[in-house]
C-alpha positions as CSV (number, residue, x, y, z in Angstrom):
1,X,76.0,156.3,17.6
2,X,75.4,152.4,17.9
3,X,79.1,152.0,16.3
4,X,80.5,154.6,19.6
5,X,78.8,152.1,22.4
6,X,79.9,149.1,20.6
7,X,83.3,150.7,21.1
8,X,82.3,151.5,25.1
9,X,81.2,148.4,25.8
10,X,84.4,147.0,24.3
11,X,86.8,148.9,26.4
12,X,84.6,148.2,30.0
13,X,85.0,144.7,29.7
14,X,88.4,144.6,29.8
15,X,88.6,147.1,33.0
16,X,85.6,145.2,35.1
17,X,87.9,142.2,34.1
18,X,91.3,143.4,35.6
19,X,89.3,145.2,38.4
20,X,88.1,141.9,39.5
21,X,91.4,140.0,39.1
22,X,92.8,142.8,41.7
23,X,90.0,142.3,43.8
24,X,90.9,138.8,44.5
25,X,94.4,139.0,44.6
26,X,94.2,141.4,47.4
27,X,91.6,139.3,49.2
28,X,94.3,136.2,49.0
29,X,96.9,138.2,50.2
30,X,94.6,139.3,53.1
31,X,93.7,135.5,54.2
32,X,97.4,134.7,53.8
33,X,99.5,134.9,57.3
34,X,102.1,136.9,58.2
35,X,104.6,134.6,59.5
36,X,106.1,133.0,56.3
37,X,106.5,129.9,58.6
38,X,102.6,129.4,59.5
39,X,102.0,129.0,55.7
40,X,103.5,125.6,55.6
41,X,100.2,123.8,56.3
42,X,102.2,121.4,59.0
43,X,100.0,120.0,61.2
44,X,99.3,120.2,64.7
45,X,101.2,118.5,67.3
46,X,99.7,115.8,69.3
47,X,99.4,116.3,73.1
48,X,101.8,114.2,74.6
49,X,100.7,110.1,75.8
50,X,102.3,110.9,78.7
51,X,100.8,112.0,82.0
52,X,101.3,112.0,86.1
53,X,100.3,113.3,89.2
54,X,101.7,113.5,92.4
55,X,99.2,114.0,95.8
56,X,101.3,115.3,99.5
57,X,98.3,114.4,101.7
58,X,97.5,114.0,105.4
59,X,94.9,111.9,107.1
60,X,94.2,113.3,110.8
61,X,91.7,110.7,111.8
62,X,88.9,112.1,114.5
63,X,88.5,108.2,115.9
64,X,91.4,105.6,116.1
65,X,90.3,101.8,118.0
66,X,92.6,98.8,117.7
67,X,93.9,95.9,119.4
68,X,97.6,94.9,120.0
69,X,98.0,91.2,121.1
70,X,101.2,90.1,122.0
71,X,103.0,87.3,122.5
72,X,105.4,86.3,125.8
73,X,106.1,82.7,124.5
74,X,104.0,80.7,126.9
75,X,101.3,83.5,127.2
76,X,99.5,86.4,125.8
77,X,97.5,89.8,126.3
78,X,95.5,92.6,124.7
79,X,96.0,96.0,124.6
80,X,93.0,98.1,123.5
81,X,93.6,101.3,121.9
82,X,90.7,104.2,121.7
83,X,92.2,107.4,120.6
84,X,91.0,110.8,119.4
85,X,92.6,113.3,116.9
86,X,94.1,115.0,120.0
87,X,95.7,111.8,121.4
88,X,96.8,111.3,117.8
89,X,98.5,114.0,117.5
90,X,100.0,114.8,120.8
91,X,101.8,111.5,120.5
92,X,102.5,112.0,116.9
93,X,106.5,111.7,116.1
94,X,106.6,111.2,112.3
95,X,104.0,111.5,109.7
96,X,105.1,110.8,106.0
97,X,102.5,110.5,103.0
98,X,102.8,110.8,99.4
99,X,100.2,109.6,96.4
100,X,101.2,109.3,92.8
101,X,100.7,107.9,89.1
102,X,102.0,107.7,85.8
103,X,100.5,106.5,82.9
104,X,101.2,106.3,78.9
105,X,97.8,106.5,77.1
106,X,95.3,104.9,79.2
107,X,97.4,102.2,81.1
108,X,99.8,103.4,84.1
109,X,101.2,103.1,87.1
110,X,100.1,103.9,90.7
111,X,102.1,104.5,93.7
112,X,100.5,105.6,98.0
113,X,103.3,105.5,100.9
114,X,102.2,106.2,104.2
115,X,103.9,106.1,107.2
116,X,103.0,106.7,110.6
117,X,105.3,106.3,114.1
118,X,103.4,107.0,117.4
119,X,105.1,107.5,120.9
120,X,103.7,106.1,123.9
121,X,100.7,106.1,124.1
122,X,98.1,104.6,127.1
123,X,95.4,101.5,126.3
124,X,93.9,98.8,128.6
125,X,94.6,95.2,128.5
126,X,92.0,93.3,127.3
127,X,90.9,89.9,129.0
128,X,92.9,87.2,127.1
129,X,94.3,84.6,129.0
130,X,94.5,85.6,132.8
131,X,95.8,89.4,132.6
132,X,94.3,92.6,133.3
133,X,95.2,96.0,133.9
134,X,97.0,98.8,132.2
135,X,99.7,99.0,129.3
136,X,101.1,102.3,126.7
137,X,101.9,101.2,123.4
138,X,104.6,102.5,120.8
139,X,103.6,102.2,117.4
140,X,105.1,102.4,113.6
141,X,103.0,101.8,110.7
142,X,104.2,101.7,107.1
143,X,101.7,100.7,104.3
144,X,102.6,100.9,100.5
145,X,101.1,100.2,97.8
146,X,102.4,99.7,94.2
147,X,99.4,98.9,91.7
148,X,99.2,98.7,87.7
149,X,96.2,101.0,86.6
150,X,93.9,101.5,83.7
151,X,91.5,104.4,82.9
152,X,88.4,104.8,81.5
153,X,86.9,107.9,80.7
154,X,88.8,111.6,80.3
155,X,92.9,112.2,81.4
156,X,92.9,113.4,85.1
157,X,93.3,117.1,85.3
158,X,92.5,119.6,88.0
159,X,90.2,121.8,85.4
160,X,87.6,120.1,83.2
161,X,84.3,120.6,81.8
162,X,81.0,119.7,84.0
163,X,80.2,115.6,83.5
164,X,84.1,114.9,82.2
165,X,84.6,111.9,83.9
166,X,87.5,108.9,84.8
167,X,86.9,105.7,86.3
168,X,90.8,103.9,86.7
169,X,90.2,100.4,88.6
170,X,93.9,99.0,89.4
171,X,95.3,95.7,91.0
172,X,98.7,95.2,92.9
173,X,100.5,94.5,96.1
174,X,100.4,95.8,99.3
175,X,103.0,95.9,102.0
176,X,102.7,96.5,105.8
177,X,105.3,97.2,107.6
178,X,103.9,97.0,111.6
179,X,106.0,97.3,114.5
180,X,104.0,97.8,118.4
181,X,105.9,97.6,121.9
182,X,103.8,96.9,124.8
183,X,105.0,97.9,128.6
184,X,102.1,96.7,130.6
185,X,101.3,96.8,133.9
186,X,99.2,93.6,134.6
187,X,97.4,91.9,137.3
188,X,97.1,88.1,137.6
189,X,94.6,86.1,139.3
190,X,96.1,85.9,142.3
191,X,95.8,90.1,142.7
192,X,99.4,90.0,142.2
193,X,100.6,92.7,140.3
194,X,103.7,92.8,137.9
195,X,104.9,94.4,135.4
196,X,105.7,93.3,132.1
197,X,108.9,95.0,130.7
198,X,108.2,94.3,127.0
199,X,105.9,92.5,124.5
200,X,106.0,93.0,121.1
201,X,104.9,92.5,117.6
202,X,106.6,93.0,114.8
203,X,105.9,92.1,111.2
204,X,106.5,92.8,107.6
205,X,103.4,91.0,105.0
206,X,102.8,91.2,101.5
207,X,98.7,91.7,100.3
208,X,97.4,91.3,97.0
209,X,95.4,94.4,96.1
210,X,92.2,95.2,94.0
211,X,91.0,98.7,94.2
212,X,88.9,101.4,92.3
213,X,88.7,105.3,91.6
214,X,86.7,107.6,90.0
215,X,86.5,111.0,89.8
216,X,83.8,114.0,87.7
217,X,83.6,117.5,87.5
218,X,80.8,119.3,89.0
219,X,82.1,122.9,87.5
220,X,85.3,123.6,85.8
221,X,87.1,124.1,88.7
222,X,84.8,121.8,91.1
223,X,85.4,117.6,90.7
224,X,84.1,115.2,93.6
225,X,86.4,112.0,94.0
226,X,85.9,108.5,95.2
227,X,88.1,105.4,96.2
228,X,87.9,101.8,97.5
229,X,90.5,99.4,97.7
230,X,90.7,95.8,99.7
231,X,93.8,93.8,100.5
232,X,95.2,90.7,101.9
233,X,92.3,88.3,101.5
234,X,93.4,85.9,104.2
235,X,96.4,85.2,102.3
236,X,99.1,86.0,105.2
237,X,97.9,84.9,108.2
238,X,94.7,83.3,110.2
239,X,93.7,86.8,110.1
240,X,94.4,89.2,107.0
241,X,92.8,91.9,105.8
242,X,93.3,95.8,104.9
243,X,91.3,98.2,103.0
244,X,90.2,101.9,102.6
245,X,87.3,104.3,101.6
246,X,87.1,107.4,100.7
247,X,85.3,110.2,99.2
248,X,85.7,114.2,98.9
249,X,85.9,117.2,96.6
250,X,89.3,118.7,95.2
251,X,88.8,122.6,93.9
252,X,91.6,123.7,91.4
253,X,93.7,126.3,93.1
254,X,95.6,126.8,89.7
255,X,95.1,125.4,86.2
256,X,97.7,122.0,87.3
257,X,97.2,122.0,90.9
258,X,94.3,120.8,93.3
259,X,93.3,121.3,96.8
260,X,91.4,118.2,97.9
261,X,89.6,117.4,100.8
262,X,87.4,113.8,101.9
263,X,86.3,111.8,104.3
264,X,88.3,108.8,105.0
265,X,88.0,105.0,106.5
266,X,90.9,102.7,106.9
267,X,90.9,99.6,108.4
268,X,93.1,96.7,109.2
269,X,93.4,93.2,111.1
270,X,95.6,90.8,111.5
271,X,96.6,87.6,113.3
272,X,99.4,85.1,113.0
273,X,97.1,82.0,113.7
274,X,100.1,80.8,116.1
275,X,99.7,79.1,119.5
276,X,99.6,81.5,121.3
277,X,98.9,83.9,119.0
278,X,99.8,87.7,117.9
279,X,98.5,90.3,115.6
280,X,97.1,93.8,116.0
281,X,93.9,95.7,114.4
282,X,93.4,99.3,113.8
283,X,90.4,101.0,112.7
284,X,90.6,104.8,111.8
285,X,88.4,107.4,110.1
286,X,88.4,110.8,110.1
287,X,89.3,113.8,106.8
288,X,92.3,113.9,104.7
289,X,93.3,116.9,103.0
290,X,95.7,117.1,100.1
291,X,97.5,118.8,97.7
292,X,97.8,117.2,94.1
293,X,99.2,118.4,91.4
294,X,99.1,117.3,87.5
295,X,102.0,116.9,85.2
């Protein structure tokens, strides 16, 4: 009987042994892939360093004040703008604005165009020299801006996760691009009135620029948005200065693309420092709403 399991045992071992080697060559074949190609262990591809974004945006300020002082040669006047978003846009003939970026890792590229051509519209003369009375003004505004960039934090992107963050501070050039005709009717000291057929100022300038943006996500679609620049520093003129600040919230409409809206102020003033002198100022705030996508 002993001799009979001796001989048992002897011909288990040999089964529990082939039973296991089958077991665990049909677990391997199960963890194994089933595209041949997969099995090649390459690994992953890195996201590209590459990135952009490109914003179509539109400013419709509720409040615009400003003064135009022009030049006759001998002589000069004010004209004092106060307009409202209706006066804005009633007189509105072209509107073109565009905001982009590029970048290669962390350091890029930033681009904002804006420019702005306004018919006739009526001001006062202000009380410079010895005129008063009435004028309209035609104005064209261009202001670009063309900045080198670096950014801290996360890559933009229109969907994040809650507290992903960028700060991008950037320093560049400015150039404005103004152009105002004054028809004013004026009244000297005499109570003699006349009418002056044309004053102008026109003028092209260059600003240094140092500026700042930041954006975080509130939710993975939700991100609020800030920005501050300020330009010119006196460099161009008696008078020289430009700058802007904003802040808003942008909601991702698709997984690449953003709807953003803010609150915007933009400001400039300038004077040539000439006898007599020239310059203009213009002070607008009001929302911007845009549409920015992310490449």
């Amino acid at each position: 009987m002993a001799k009979m399991q001796a001989m048992h045992r002897s011909k288990a071992i040999p089964i529990l042994i082939g039973l296991t080697l089958v077991g665990g060559l049909t677990s391997e074949l199960r963890a194994q892939p089933s595209d041949p190609a997969a099995s090649s262990n390459q690994p992953a591809q890195p996201a590209s360093p590459w990135a952009s974004t490109i914003e179509l945006y539109g400013f419709a300020p509720i409040s615009t004040t400003g003064t135009t002082t022009v030049s006759n040669g001998t002589r000069n006047f004010s004209a004092d703008t106060d307009l409202n978003l209706g006066d804005v846009l009633s007189k509105l003939k072209w509107a073109t604005s565009l905001r982009g970026s590029i970048e290669k890792d962390r350091l890029g590229l930033l681009v904002d165009l804006d420019y702005v051509k306004l018919g006739q519209y009526e001001s006062t003369t202000g009380r410079r020299g010895i005129f008063t009375g009435s004028a309209e003004v035609t104005a064209t505004q261009g202001i670009y801006d063309l900045a080198l960039r670096y950014r801290f934090g996360d890559r933009e992107a229109a969907v994040g996760k809650p507290g992903q963050f960028s700060l991008i501070p950037y320093a560049g050039i400015r150039i404005i691009d103004a152009q105002l005709d004054v028809a004013a009717q004026i009244q000297g000291s005499g109570g003699r009135v006349s009418f002056q057929q044309q004053g102008n100022f026109g003028r092209t300038w260059v600003q240094p620029l140092l500026g700042t943006q930041a954006t975080i996500f509130m939710s993975p679609r939700l991100r609020a948005f800030a920005r501050a620049d300020i330009g010119g520093f006196g460099l161009s003129g008696s008078e020289d200065l430009s700058g802007n600040a904003q802040v808003g919230l942008g909601y991702a409409v698709g997984n690449n693309t953003d709807l953003n809206i803010s609150w915007r102020y933009a400001g400039i003033n300038y004077n040539t420092g000439d006898i007599p002198d020239s310059g203009y100022s213009s002070y607008r705030n009001g929302f911007e709403i845009g549409l920015k996508f992310f490449f």
